[in-house]
C-alpha positions in Angstrom: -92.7 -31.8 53.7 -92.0 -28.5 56.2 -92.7 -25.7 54.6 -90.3 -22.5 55.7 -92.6 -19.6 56.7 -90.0 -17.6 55.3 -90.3 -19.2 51.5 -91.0 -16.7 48.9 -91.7 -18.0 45.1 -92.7 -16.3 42.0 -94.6 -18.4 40.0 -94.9 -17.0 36.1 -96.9 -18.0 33.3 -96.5 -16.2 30.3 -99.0 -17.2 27.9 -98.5 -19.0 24.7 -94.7 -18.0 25.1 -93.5 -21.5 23.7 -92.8 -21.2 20.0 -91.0 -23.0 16.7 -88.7 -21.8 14.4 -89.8 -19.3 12.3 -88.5 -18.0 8.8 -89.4 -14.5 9.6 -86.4 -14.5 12.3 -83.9 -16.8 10.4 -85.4 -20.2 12.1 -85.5 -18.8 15.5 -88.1 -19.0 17.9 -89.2 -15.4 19.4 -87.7 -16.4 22.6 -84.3 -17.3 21.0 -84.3 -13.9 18.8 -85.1 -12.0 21.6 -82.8 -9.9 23.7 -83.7 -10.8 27.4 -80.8 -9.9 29.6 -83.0 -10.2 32.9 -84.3 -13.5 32.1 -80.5 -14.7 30.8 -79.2 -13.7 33.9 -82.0 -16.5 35.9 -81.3 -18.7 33.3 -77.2 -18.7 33.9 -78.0 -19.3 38.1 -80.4 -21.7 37.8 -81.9 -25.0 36.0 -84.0 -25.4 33.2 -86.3 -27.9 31.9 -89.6 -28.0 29.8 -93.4 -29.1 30.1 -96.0 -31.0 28.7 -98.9 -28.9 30.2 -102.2 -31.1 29.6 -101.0 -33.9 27.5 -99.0 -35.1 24.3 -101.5 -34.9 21.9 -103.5 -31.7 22.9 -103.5 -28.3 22.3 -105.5 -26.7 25.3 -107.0 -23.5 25.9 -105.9 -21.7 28.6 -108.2 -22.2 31.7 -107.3 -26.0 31.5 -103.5 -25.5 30.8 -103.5 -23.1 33.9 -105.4 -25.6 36.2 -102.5 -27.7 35.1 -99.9 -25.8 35.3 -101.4 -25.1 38.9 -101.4 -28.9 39.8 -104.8 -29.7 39.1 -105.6 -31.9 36.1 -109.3 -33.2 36.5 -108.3 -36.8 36.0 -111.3 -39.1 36.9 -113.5 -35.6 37.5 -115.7 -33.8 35.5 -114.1 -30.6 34.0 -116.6 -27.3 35.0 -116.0 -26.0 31.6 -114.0 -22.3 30.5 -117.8 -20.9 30.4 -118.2 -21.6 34.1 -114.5 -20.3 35.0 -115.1 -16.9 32.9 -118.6 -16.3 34.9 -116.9 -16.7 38.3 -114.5 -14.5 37.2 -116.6 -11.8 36.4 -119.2 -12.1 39.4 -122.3 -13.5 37.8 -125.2 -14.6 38.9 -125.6 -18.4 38.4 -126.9 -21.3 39.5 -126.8 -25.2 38.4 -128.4 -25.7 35.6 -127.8 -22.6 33.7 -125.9 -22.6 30.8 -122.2 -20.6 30.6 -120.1 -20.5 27.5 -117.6 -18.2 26.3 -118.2 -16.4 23.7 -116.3 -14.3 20.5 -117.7 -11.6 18.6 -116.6 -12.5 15.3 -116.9 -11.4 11.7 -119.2 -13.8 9.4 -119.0 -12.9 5.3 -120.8 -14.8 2.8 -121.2 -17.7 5.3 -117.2 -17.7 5.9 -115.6 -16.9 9.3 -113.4 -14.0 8.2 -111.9 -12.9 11.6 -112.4 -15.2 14.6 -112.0 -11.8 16.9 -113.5 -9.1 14.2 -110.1 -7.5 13.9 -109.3 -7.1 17.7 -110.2 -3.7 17.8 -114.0 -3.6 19.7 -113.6 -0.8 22.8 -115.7 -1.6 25.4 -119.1 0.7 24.6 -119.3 -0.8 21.3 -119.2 -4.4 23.1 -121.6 -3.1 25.5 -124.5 -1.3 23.3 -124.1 -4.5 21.2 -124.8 -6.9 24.3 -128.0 -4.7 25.9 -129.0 -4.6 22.1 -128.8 -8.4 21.9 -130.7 -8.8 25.5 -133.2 -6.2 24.6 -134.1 -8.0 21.2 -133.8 -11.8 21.3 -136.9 -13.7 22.0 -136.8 -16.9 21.7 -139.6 -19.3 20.6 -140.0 -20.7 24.2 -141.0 -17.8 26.7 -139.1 -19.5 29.8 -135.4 -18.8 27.9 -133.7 -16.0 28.8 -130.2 -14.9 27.9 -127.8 -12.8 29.8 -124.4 -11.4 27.8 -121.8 -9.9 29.3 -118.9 -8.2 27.7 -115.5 -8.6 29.2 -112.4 -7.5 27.1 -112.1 -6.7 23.8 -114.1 -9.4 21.8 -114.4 -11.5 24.3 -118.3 -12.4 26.0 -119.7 -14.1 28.8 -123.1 -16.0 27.3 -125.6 -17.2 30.3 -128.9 -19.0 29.4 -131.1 -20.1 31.9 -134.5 -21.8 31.6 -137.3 -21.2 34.2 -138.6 -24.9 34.2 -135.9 -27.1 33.0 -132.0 -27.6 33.8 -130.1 -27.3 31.0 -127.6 -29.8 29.9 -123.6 -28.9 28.9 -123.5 -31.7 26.9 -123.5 -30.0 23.5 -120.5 -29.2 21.0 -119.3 -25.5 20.3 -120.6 -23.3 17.4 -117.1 -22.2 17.1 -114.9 -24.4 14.5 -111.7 -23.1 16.2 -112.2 -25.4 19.4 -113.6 -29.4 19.8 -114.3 -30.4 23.2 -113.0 -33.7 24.7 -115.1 -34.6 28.2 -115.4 -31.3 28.5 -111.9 -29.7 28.8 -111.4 -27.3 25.2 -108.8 -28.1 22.7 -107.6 -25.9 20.4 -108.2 -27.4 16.4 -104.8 -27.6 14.4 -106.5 -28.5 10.9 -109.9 -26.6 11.0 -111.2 -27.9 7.6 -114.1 -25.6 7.1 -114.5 -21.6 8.8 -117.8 -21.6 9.2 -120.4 -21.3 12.3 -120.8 -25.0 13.6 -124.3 -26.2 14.1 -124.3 -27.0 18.0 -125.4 -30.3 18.7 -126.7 -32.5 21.5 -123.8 -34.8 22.6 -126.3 -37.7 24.0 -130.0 -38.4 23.0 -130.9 -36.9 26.3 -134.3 -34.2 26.1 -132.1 -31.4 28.1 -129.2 -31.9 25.7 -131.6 -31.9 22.7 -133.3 -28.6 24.0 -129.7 -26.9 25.2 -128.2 -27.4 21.5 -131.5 -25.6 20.3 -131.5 -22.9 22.3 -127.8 -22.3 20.9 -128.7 -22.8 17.6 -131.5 -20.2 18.0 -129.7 -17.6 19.8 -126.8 -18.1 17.3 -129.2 -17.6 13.7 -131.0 -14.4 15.7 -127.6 -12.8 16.8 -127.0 -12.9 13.0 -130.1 -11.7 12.2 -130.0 -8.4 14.4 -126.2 -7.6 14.0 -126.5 -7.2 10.0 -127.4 -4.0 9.7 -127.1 -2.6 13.4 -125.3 0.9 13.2 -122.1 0.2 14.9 -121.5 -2.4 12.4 -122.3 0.1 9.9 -120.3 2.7 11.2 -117.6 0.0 11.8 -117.3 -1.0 8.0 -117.5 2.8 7.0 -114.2 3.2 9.4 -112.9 0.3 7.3 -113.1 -2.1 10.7 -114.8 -5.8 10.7 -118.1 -6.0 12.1 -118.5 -7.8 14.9 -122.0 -10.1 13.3 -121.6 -13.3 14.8 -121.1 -15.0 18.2 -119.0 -18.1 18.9 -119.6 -19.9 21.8 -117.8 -22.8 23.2 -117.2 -24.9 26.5 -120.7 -25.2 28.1 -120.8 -25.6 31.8 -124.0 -25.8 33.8 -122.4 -26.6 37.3 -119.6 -25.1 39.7 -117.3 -28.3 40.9 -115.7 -27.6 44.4 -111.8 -28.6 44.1 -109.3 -28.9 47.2 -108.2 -25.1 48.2 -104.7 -24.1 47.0 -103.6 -23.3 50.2 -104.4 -26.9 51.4 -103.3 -28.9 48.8 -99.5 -27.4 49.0 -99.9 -26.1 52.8 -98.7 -22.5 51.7 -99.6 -19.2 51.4 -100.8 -18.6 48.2 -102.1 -15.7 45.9 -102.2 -14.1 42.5 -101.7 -11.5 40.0 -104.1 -11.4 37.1 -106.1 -9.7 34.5 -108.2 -12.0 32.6 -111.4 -13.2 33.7 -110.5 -16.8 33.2 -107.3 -16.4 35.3 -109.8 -14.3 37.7 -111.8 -16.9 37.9 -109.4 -19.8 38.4 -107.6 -18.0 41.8 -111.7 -17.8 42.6 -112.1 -21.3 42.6 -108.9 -22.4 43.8 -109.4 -19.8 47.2 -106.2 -17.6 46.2 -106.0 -14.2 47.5 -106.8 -12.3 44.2 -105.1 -8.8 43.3 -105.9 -7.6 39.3 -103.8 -5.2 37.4 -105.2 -2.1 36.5 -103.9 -2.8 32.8 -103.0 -6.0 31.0 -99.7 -4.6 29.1 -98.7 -2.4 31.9 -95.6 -4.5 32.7 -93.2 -2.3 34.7 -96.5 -1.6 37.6 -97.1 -5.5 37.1 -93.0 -5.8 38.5 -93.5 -3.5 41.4 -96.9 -4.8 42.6 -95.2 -8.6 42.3 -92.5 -7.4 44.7 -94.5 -5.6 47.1 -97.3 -8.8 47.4 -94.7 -11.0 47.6 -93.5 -9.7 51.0 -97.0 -11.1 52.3 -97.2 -14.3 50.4 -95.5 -17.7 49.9 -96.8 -17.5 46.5 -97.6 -15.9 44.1 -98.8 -16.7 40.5 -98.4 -13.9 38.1 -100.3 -14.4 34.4 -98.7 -12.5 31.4 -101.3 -12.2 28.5 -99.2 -10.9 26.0 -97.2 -13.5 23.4 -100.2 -15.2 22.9 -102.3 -12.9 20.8 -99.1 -12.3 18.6 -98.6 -16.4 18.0 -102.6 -15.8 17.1 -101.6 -13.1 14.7 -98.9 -15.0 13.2 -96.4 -12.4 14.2 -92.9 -13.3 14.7 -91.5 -10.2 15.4 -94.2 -8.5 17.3 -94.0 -11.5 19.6 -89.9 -11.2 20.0 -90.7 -7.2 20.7 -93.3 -8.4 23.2 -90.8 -10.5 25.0 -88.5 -8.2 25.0 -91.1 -5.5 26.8 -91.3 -8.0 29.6 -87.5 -8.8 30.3 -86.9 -5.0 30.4 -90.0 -4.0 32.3 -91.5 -6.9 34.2 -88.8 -8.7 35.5 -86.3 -5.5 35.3 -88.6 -3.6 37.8 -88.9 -6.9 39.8 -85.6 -7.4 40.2 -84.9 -4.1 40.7 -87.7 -4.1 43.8 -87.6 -7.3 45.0 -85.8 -7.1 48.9 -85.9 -10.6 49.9 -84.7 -13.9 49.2 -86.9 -15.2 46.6 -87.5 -19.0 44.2 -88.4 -17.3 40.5 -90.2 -20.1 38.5 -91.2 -18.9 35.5 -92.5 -20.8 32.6 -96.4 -20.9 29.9 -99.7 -22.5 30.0 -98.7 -23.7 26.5 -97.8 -22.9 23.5 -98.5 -20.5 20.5 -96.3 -21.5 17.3 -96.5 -18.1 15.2 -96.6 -20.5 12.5 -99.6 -22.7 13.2 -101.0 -19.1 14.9 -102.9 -21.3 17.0 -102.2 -23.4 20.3 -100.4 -26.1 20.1 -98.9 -29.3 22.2 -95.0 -28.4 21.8 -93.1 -28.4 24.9 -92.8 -25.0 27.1 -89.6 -23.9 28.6 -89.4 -24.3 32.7 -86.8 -22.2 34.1 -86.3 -22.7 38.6 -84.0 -19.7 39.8 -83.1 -18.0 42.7 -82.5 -18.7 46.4 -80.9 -22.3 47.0 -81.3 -23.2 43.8 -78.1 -24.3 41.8 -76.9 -23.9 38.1 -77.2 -26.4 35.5 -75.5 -24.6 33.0 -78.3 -23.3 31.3 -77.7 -19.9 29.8 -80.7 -18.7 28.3 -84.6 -19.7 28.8 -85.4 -20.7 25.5 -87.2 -23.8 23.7 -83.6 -25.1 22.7 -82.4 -24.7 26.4 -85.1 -26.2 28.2 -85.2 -29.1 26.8 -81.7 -30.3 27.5 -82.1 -28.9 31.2 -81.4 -31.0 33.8 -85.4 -30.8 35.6 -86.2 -33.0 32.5 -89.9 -33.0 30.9 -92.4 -32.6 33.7 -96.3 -32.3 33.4 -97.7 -29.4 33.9 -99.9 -30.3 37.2 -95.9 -31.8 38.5 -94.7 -28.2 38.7 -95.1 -27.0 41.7 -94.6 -29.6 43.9 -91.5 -30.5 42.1 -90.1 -26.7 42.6 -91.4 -27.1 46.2 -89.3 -30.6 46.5 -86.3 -29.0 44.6 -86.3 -26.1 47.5 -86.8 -28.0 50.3 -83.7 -30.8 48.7 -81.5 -27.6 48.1 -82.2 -26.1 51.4 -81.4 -29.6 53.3 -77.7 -29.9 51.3 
């Protein structure tokens, strides 16, 4: 279809945002409790609906959830893996046949996974004297291993191993028991049985796949081994914080997969606003033009920036971290505060900045039931406002809302070219 050089659309994810009822607001969702007069106002001009974002069934992480949300959803192609998305996004060296996986700092006790994120609280020198330590002091039993860890944000790692004489294999399950892997896209557990560090195992009988699931077993046992009794740990615990003495790794990757530019697929202009290196390295692979916010929770300078790159772009694709880590926590209210913080200073300074006629799309890469505090497969609201676009007689986004919205249940790689086909419909009226 023609696209209008003119289009403008602001594309919004906020992460995790879809909820259930919860018992700590009275059996409302955060986003029904919370007072959102900016987003209320979109919702009473335009049209609602919900989304599926990978798949009844699945709860996904979200690097796949965003591909989806983004219109890609890997079907008959081999998924690169979050490992390989985080170590795009933060610039490292690789080639095929290394190994990438994400990785947690976590707290281990008697065996038993305590905290999956050892209390959320690591600043960035303790993550970084912790990784050189690791790099310094694990050798493994074969000389032509080497590991390379790179701390992003918070508890958060980037785990590289390469071997000088073989190509690894990414055919090997996750030491973490939070997350299962299913041909190679990460889904999020809803009953984890047993907190413990998984054994990693070889997925085939393959020699590579045997030797890769070693190599993570090893690295896994020493990281233990050295973290027991390494000062900051120490001094951690005597500041009554969880050591970080363990680290999780899931979602191998050992190849980068080459997918249709953005830009091409919906013959627009498109770029982003984001903070985390998966999001980073998403935009990387998908040839948007990248701009990163100088801080994740800084919502009002997130709205200006938004405006000001909108002026330049047909789109733009703005991720907002925050309601997910409170659906983690199990934290009802702190997630209806949280939305409440981005009504009044994301889209209030947008709004308020904003000088031409824009499409507002806003919407989740899935969602985080405070409840389940984990990711789950329950629908996300879809709300499609602004310029051209006409009212359903929504009046609020919300779960409740969105799922009686006339736009129906879409999937989440339908989005965008749906919102694309409602403007250009609207425009022809």
């Amino acid at each position: 279809m023609p696209v209008n050089r003119d289009l403008r659309i602001l594309y919004i994810l906020l992460d995790g945002i879809g909820d259930l009822p919860s018992p700590s607001l009275n059996g409302k969702t955060p986003l029904e409790a919370a007072s959102t007069p900016n987003i209320d106002a979109l919702a009473i001009n335009g049209k609602m609906g919900q989304v599926i974002s990978v798949g009844k069934g699945i709860a996904p992480q979200s690097d796949i959830a965003v591909f989806n949300m983004l219109g890609y959803n890997f079907q008959g192609q081999k998924y690169v893996g979050r490992g390989i998305v985080e170590i795009i996004g933060c610039g490292i060296d690789f080639r095929d046949g290394d190994l990438a996986l994400r990785g947690n700092f976590a707290t281990l006790a008697k065996d038993k996974i305590i905290d999956r994120r050892a209390g959320r609280d690591i600043v960035k020198q303790e993550a970084s004297d912790i990784c050189a330590f690791l790099e310094d002091n694990i050798k493994f039993n074969d000389p032509a291993v080497s590991v390379e860890i790179t701390p992003t944000i918070s508890h958060r790692v980037i785990i590289k191993f390469r071997h000088n004489k073989k190509y690894l294999s990414d055919k090997i399950t996750n030491t973490d028991p939070a997350y299962s892997k299913v041909n190679g896209i990460g889904i999020a557990k809803t009953d984890v049985q047993s907190m413990v560090v998984q054994e990693c195992k070889s997925e085939d009988d393959s020699e590579v796949s045997i030797l890769s699931a070693k190599i993570v077993n090893e690295f896994t046992q020493k990281c233990i081994s050295l973290l027991k009794e390494h000062p900051i740990n120490l001094n951690r615990i005597s500041e009554k914080k969880k050591p970080m003495n363990v680290i999780l790794l899931r979602d191998a990757g050992n190849s980068i997969s080459s997918l249709q530019p953005i830009n091409e697929k919906y013959g627009i202009s498109c770029s982003c606003l984001v903070d985390m290196p998966v999001e980073i390295g998403i935009a990387k692979i998908l040839g948007m033009k990248l701009f990163c916010s100088e801080k994740i929770d800084d919502y009002e300078t997130k709205g200006k920036e938004v405006a000001e790159i909108l002026k330049s772009y047909n789109l733009i694709y703005v991720h907002i971290k925050g309601p997910d880590e409170y659906g983690h926590d199990g934290d009802a209210l702190g997630k209806k505060s949280n939305i409440e913080l981005i009504d009044q200073n994301f889209f209030g300074q947008f709004l308020k900045n904003a000088n031409k006629p824009y499409v507002i799309v806003i919407s989740g890469d899935h969602s985080t039931p405070c409840i389940k505090k984990s990711h789950s497969d329950d629908p996300i609201p879809l709300l499609v406002s602004g310029n051209g676009i006409k009212s359903d007689g929504s009046q609020r986004f919300t779960e409740s809302w969105g799922s009686k919205g006339s736009i129906g249940t879409l999937k989440g790689a339908e989005v965008i070219s749906t919102v694309l086909s409602m403007i250009h419909t609207q425009r022809g009226k």
